[in-house]
Every structure is written in structure tokens, then in C-alpha cells.
ZAVEX-773843 format. One record per residue (C-alpha): x, y, z; residue in three letters. Coordinates in steps of 0.05 Angstrom, whole numbers, padded with zeros to 5 digits, always signed. Layout:
N
XYZala/...
***
This chain:
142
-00497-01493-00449unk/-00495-01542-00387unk/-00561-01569-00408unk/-00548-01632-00449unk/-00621-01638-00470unk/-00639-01570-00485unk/-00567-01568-00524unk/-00592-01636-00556unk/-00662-01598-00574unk/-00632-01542-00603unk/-00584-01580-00649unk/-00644-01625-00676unk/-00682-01557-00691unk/-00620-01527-00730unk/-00621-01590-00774unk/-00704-01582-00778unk/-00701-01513-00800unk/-00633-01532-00859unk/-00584-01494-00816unk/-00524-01533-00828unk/-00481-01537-00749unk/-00413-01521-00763unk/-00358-01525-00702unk/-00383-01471-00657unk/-00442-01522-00652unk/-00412-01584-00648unk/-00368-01560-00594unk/-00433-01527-00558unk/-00470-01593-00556unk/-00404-01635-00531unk/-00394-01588-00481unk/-00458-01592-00450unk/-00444-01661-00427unk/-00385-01646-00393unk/-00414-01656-00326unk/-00462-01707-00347unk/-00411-01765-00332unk/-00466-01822-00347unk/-00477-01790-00416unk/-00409-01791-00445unk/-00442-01830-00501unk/-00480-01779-00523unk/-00415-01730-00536unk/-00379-01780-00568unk/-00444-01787-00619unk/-00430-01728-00638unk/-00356-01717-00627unk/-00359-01772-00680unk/-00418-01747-00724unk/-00384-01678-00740unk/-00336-01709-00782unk/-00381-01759-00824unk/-00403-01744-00899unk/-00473-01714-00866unk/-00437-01659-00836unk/-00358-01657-00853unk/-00337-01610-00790unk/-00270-01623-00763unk/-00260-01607-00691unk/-00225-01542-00668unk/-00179-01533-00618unk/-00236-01517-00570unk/-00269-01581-00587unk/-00211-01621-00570unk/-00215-01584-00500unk/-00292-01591-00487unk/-00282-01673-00510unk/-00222-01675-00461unk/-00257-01646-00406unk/-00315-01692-00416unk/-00268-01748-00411unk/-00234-01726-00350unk/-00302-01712-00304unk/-00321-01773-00329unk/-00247-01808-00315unk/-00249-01839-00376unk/-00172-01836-00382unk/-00155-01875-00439unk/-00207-01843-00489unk/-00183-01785-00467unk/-00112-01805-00487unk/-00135-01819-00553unk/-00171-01759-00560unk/-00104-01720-00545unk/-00066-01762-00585unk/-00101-01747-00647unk/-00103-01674-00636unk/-00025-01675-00626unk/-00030-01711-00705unk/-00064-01652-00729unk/-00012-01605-00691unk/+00040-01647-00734unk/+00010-01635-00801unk/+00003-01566-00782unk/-00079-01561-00788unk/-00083-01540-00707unk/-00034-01504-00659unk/-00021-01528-00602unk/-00058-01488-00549unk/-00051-01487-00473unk/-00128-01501-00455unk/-00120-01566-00501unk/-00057-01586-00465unk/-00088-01560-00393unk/-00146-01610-00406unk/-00100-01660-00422unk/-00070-01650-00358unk/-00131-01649-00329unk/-00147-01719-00347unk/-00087-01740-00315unk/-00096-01700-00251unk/-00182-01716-00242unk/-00161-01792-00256unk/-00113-01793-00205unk/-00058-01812-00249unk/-00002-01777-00214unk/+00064-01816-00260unk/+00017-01788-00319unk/+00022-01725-00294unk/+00102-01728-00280unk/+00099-01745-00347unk/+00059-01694-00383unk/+00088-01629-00332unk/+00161-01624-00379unk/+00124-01623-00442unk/+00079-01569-00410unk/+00136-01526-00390unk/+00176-01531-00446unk/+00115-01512-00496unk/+00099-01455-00448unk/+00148-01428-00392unk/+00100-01389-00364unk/+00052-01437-00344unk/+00083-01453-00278unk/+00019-01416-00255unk/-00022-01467-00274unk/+00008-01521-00258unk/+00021-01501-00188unk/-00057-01485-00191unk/-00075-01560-00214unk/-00035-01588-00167unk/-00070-01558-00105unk/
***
């Protein structure tokens, strides 16, 4: 799954073959590219594709952490915000939960991007969704 190319390859032969890629796949493919930091492109093809007419797959709350993390190793900060930002909409309407690995990742973005007033910022929310991840934030912050 850390192979962008092969992940690309086996994608296109889905599609060749009429197998329709639902999220599991979408979310595969985006993140193999989450160490490929000069690709980012290629994720947000398809972080964008999924939802089009062709294929009409909204992103998961796994999705929303694989396109976060993507962002972050590639310290793209502010696409990242976005990213987050429009998850938190779907939290609102109710058609995701918030999760901790999607909020982690958000973090994440903040800590990898050396953004440490983001972070200030972000650590209350954190805490107050989930007392009990003091553990992780203590683990970040090393």
C-alpha cells in the first residue's frame, strides 16, 4: 500500500475489469502517497475524483486521515486545513463522527509543519472531545 504506482496500477485494472472502487479503494490509493511528498497531486486527483458523477464515493473518516497525513509529510498546511475543515462540516450534519485518528492527523499537520500556536490551538479541542488522549498528545509532542 506504500507503493503509489503499483496502487495507481491496480486501481486502473479495477476500472478495466468494471469493478466499480468504492472508499476502501479510494482511501488505499491516497494513502499510498503519503510519503511521496512530490506527488501530492496525484492524491488529490483522486481525493477529488471519488466524489465526481464517474464514481460518487464520499470520503470516510479514514480517508479524511490518509488525505491529512499526506498533507502533513508533505507540509502542505493550509490544504490540510481545508481538508479538516470540511470533515468537521460533515461531523455537523451528522454524516461522520468525529474520530480521534482524524483529529490526531489534524494535529499532526500542525506539529510536522512546525506550527506550534496551531497546535496550542488545536490541544483544548483535543482534550475536551477526548480526556483520555493526554497519551497522545504527550507522545506528539516528544
Amino acid at each position: 500500500a506504500d507503493d503509489p504506482l503499483a496502487a495507481m496500477q491496480c486501481f486502473d485494472s479495477m476500472e478495466q475489469y468494471g469493478v466499480k472502487p468504492d472508499v476502501v479503494a479510494f482511501t488505499t490509493l491516497i494513502k499510498a502517497f503519503r510519503g511521496q511528498t512530490r506527488l501530492v497531486h496525484h492524491a488529490e486527483q483522486y481525493w477529488n475524483a471519488m466524489r465526481t458523477a464517474k464514481y460518487k464515493v464520499e470520503p470516510n473518516e479514514m480517508t479524511y486521515t490518509e488525505m491529512l497525513t499526506v498533507y502533513a509529510n508533505a507540509l502542505q498546511k493550509e490544504s490540510g486545513i481545508q481538508v479538516f475543515h470540511e470533515y468537521l462540516c460533515k461531523v455537523k450534519q451528522k454524516t461522520l463522527k468525529l474520530e480521534l485518528p482524524v483529529v490526531s492527523a489534524y494535529l499532526n499537520l500542525f506539529s510536522k509543519c512546525g506550527d506550534a500556536d496551531g497546535m496550542d490551538r488545536i490541544i483544548p479541542f483535543v482534550l475536551k472531545q477526548y480526556p483520555m488522549s493526554e497519551i497522545l498528545i504527550s507522545t506528539i509532542m516528544r
